[in-house]
C-alpha positions as CSV (number, residue, x, y, z in Angstrom):
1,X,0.0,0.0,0.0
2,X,0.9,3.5,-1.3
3,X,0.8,6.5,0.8
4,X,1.2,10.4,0.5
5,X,2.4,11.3,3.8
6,X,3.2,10.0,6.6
7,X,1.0,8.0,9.8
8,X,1.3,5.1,8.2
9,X,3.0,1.2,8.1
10,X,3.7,1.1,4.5
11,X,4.9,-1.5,1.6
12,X,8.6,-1.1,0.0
13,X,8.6,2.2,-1.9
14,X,8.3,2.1,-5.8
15,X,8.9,5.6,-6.9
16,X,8.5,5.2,-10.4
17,X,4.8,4.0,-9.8
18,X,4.1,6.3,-7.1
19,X,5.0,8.9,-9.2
20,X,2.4,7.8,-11.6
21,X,-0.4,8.2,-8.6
22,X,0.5,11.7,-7.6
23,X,-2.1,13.9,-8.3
24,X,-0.8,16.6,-10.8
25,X,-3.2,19.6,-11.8
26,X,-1.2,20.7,-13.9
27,X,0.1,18.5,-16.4
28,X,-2.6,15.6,-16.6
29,X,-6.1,15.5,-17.2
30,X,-9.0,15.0,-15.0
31,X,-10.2,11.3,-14.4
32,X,-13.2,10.9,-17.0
33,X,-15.2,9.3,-13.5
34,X,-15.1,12.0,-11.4
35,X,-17.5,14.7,-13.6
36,X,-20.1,12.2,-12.7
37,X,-19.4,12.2,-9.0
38,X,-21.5,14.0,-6.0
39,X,-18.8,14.3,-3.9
40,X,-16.5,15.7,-6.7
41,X,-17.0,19.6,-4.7
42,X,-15.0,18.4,-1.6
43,X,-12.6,16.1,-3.6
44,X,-12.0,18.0,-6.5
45,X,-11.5,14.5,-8.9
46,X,-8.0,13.0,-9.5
47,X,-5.6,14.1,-12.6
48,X,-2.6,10.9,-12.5
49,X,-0.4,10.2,-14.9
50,X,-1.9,6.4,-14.5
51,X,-4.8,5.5,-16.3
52,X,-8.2,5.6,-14.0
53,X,-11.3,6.1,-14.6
54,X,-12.3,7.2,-11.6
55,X,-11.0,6.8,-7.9
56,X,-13.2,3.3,-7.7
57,X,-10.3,2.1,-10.2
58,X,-8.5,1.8,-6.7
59,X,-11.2,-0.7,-4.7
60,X,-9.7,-3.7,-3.8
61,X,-12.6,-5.7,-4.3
62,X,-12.4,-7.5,-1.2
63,X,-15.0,-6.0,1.2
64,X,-14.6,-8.7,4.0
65,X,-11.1,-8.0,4.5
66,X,-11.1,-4.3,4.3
67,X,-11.4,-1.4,5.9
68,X,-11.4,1.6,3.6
69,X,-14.3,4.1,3.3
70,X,-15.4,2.7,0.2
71,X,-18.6,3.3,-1.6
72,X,-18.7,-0.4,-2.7
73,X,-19.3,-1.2,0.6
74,X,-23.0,0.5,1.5
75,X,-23.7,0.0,4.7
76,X,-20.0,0.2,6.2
77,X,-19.5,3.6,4.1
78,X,-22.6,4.4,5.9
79,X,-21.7,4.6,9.3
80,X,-18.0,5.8,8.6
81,X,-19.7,9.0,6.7
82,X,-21.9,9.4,9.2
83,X,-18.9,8.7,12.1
84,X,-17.7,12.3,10.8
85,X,-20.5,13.9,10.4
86,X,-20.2,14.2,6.7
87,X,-17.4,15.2,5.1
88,X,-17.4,18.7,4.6
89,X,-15.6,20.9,7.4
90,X,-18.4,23.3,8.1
91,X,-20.0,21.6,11.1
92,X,-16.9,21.4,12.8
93,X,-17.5,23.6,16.1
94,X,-15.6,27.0,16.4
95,X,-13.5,27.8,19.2
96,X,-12.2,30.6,20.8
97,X,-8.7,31.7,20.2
98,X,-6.1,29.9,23.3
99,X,-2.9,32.0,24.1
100,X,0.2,29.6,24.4
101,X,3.5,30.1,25.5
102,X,5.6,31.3,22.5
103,X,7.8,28.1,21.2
104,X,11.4,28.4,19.9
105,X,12.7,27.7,16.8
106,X,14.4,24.1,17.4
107,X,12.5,21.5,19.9
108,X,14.3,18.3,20.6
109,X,12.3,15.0,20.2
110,X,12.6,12.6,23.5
111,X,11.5,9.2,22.8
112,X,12.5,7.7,26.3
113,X,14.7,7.9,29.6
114,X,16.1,5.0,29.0
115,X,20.0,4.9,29.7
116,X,19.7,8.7,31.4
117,X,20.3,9.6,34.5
118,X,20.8,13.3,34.9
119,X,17.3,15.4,33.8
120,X,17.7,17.0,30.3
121,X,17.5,20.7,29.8
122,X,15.8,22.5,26.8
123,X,13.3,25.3,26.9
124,X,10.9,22.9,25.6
125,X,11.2,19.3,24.4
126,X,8.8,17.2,22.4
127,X,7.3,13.8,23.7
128,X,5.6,11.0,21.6
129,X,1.9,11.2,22.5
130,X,1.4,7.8,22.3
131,X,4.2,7.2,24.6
132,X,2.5,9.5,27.5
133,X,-0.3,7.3,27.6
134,X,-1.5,3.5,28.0
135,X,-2.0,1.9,24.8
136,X,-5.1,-0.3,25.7
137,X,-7.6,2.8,27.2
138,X,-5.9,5.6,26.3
139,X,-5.1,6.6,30.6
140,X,-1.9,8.8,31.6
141,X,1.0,6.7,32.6
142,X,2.2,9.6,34.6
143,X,-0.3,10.8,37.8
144,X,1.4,14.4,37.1
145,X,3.7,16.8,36.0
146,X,6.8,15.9,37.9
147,X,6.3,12.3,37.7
148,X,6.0,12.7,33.5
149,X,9.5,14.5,33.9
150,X,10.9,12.1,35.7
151,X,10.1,8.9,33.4
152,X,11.8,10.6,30.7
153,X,14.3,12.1,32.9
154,X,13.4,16.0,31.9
155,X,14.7,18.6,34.2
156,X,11.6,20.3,36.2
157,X,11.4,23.4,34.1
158,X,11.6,22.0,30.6
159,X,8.0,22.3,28.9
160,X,6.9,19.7,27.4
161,X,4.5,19.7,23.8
162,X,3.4,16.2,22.5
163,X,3.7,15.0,18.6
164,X,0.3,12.8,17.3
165,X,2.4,11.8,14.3
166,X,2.7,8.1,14.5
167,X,1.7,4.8,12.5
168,X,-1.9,4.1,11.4
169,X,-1.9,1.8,14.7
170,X,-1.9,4.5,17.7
171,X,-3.6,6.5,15.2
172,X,-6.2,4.6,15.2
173,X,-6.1,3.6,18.9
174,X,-6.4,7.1,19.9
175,X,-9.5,7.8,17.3
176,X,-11.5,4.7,19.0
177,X,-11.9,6.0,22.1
178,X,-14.4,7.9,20.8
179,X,-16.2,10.2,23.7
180,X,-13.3,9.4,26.2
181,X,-10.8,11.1,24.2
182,X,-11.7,14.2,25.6
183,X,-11.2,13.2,29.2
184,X,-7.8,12.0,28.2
185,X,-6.9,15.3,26.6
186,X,-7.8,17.3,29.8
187,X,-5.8,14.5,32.0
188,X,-2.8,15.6,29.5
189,X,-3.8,19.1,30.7
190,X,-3.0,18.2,34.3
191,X,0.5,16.8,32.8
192,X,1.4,20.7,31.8
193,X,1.8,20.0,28.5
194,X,1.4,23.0,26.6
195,X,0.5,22.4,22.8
196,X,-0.2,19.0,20.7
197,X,0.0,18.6,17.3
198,X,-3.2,16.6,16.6
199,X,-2.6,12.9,15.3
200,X,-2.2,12.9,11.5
201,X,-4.6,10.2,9.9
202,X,-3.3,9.0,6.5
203,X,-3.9,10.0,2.7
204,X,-3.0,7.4,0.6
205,X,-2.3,7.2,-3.0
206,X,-3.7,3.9,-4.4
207,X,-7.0,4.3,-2.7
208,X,-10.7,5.6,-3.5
209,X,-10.9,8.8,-2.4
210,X,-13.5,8.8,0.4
211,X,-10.7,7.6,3.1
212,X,-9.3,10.6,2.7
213,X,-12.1,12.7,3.0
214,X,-13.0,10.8,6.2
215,X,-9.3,11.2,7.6
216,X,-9.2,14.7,6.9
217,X,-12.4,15.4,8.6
218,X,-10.6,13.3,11.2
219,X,-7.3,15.2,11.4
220,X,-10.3,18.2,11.7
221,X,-12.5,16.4,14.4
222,X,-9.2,15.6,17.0
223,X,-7.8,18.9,16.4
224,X,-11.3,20.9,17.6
225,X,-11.4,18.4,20.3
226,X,-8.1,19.6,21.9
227,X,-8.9,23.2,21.2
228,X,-12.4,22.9,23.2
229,X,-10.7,21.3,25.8
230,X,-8.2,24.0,26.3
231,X,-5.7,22.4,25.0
232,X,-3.8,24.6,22.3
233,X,-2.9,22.3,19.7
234,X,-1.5,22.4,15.7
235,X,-4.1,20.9,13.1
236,X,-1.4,18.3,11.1
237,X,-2.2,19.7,7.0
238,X,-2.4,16.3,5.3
239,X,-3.0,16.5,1.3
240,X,-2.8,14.7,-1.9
241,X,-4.9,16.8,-4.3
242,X,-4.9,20.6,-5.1
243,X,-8.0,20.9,-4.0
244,X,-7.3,19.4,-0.2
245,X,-5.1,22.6,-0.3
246,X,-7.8,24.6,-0.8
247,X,-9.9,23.0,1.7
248,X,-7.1,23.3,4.1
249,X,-6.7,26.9,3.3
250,X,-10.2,27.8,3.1
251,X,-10.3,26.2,7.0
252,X,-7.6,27.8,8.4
253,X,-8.3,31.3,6.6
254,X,-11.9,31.4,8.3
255,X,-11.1,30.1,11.7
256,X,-9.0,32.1,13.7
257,X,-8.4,29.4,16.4
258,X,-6.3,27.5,14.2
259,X,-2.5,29.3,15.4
260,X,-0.3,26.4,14.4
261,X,-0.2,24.0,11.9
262,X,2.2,20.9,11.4
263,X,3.5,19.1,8.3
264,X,6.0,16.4,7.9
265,X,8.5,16.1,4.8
266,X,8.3,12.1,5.3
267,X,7.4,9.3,2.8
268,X,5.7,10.6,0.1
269,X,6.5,14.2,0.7
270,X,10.1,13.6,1.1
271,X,10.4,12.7,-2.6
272,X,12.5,15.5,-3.8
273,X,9.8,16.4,-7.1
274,X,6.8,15.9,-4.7
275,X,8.5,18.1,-2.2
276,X,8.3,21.5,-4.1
277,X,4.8,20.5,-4.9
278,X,3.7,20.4,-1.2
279,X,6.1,23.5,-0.1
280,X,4.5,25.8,-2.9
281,X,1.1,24.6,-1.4
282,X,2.3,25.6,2.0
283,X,3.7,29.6,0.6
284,X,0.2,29.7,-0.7
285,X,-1.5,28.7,2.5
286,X,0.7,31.0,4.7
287,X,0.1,33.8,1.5
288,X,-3.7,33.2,1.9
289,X,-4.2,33.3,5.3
290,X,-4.7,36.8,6.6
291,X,-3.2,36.4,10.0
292,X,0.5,35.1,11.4
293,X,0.9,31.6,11.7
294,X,3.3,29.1,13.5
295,X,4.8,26.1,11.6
296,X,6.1,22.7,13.4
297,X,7.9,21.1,10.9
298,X,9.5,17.5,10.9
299,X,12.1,16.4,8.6
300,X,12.9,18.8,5.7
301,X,15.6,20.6,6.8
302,X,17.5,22.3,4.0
303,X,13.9,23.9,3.3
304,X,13.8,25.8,6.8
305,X,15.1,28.9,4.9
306,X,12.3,29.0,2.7
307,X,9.9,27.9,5.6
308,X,10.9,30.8,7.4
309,X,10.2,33.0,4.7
310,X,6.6,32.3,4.3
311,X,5.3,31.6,7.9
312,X,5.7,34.4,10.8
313,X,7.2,31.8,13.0
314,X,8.6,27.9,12.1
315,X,9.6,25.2,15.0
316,X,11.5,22.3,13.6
317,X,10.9,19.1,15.8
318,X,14.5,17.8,15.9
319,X,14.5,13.7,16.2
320,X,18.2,13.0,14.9
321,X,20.3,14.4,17.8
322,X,18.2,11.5,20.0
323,X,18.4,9.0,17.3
324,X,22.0,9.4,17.3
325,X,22.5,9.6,20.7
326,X,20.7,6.0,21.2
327,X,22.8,4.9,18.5
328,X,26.7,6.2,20.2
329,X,27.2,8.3,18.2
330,X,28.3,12.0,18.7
331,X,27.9,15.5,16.5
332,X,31.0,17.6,15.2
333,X,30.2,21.1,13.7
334,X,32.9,20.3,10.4
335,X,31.8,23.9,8.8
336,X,29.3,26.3,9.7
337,X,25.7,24.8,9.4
338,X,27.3,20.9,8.9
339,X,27.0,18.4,11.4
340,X,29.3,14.9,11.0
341,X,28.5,12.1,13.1
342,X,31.2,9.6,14.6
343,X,30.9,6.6,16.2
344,X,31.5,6.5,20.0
345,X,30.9,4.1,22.1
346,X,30.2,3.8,25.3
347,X,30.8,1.4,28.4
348,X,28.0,-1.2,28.8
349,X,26.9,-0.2,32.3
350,X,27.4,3.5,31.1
351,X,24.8,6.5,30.7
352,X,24.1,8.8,27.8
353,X,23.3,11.8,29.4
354,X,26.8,13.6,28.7
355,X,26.4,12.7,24.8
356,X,22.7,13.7,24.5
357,X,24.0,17.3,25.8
358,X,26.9,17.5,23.9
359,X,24.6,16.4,20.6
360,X,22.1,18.8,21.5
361,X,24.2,21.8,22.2
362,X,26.0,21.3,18.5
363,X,22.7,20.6,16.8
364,X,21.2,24.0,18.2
365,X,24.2,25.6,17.0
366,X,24.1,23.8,13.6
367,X,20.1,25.3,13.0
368,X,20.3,28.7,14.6
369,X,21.3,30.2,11.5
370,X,18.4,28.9,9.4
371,X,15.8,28.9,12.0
372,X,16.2,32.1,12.7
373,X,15.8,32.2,16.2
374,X,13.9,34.2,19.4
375,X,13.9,33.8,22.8
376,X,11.4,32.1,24.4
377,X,7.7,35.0,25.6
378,X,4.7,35.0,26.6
379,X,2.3,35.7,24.4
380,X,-1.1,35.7,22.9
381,X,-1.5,33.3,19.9
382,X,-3.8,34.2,16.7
């Protein structure tokens, strides 16, 4: 299975064919299906290079093993339409604008405190949702602030923001707790973390097109959810058509709440030609949208400059210096803006606290330049 961006256990990639699935307004035609389609408004049909007919060329013809929103599949499309409440954004409830501690530019990603002793100090680090919470119900694993600082060994006045991105999995977990999700989100309150970027349900490319109306709505629903329950949060911009970009835009131009967005140059938009397609989409959102807005950005990294051009304010979610560290190995600064990683091992019964910092303090000095960064305020978002 073929996807677009990331949220996702997926098959061996195949550029050449994935290529062929991208939707490209420009240079290919529309599907002949989709002029006869009554959801063609929200979708906006497919233009591929591959030969479709319409975005039911992609059923798998297999309804007893599968779950996609499928209109070959009555009654279960059905009750996932009406799961969403349509799929159209308007009937998503407004809230009112949150004010949120301002973030800085670079935010390090902390899977674990395994092999730490000594708390880690940032300004504000990021923590895997799905890691700050049981995987069966949904339920805290940490009674409060201090004890969620303590099992990943963060020093007591390091903020702490949570990531949704994950696979489809915990995605999915978090999606079927249904009512309770909102008394977990106001447990997460009591953890102090400040901001979530809301979990990032998948678009994929080989499939018909309702799933990814219904994960949008989805990536829409979860984001609301945090909002009304206080919870500032960044609505993850998932797309694989033109005219998902407009219905992103068209969302975040008319509701104020929305303050931060988050995208991820994974998978399918990590693909250097597919790349420039979703970054020109993003200028045009952040052109479009009459108000500042904040960007937290995984992967992508030699596009920060141009990030930072078009959004008033960019956080880059920083996973490698962990990654590295787990793996013992340790950052050099060979030239201004270049990081080189060595090997260096470490005794058996040994710690990594002392390489973590070290990595962390060259990485931060690696990005300042293209990140462009402020010192941390308070201040009102929106």
């Amino acid at each position: 299975m073929l996807t677009e961006l990331p949220g996702h256990e997926q098959s061996p990639r195949n550029l050449r064919r994935e290529r062929r699935l991208w939707h490209d307004g420009s240079h290919q035609t529309p599907a002949m299906g989709c002029s006869r389609c009554p959801d063609r408004g929200l979708c906006g049909g497919l233009q591929l290079a591959s030969s479709l007919f319409d975005c039911l060329g992609f059923c798998c013809k297999n309804p007893t093993d599968c779950d996609t929103v499928c209109r070959n599949k009555p009654d279960q499309f059905a009750q996932r339409v009406r799961e969403v409440g349509g799929f159209a954004f308007d009937n998503v409830p407004r809230n009112a604008v949150l004010s949120l501690q301002h973030l800085p530019s670079l935010i390090p990603l902390i899977y674990h405190g395994h092999k730490r002793v000594i708390p880690f100090k940032a300004p504000v680090v990021c923590l895997p949702l799905y890691s700050v919470i049981h995987r069966q119900d949904g339920e805290p694993r940490y009674a409060d602030k201090q004890a969620l600082a303590k099992g990943f060994i963060l020093g007591a006045d390091v903020q702490v923001i949570l990531t949704g991105t994950a696979s489809d999995a915990p995605l999915e977990r978090w999606w079927s707790l249904g009512l309770l999700r909102r008394e977990r989100i106001r447990a997460l309150k009591q953890l102090g973390v400040v901001l979530v970027t809301a979990p990032n349900y998948s678009l994929f490319l080989d499939q018909p097109r309702w799933d990814d109306l219904h994960s949008m709505k989805r990536i829409a629903i979860v984001h609301e959810e945090f909002l009304s329950e206080g919870m500032p949060a960044a609505l993850h911009l998932n797309a694989r058509t033109d005219r998902d970009w407009e219905r992103w835009t068209e969302y975040v131009n008319a509701r104020p709440e929305v303050t931060h967005v988050a995208f991820e140059f994974a998978t399918g938009a990590g693909w250097a030609a597919r790349t420039e397609w979703h970054l020109e989409k993003l200028r045009r959102l952040a052109e479009k949208v009459n108000r500042p807005l904040h960007l937290i950005v995984r992967g992508g990294t030699k596009y920060l400059p141009t990030l930072t051009r078009d959004f008033s304010d960019v956080s880059l979610v920083e996973s490698t210096v962990f990654m590295k560290t787990k793996s013992r190995q340790r950052a050099t600064l060979s030239a201004p803006g270049r990081v080189t990683w060595r090997s260096w091992p470490t005794k058996k019964a040994g710690t990594l606290d002392a390489l973590l910092s070290q990595n962390w303090k060259i990485i931060a000095k690696a990005y300042a330049p293209m990140l462009n960064q402020r010192p941390l305020q308070l201040r009102p978002c929106g």
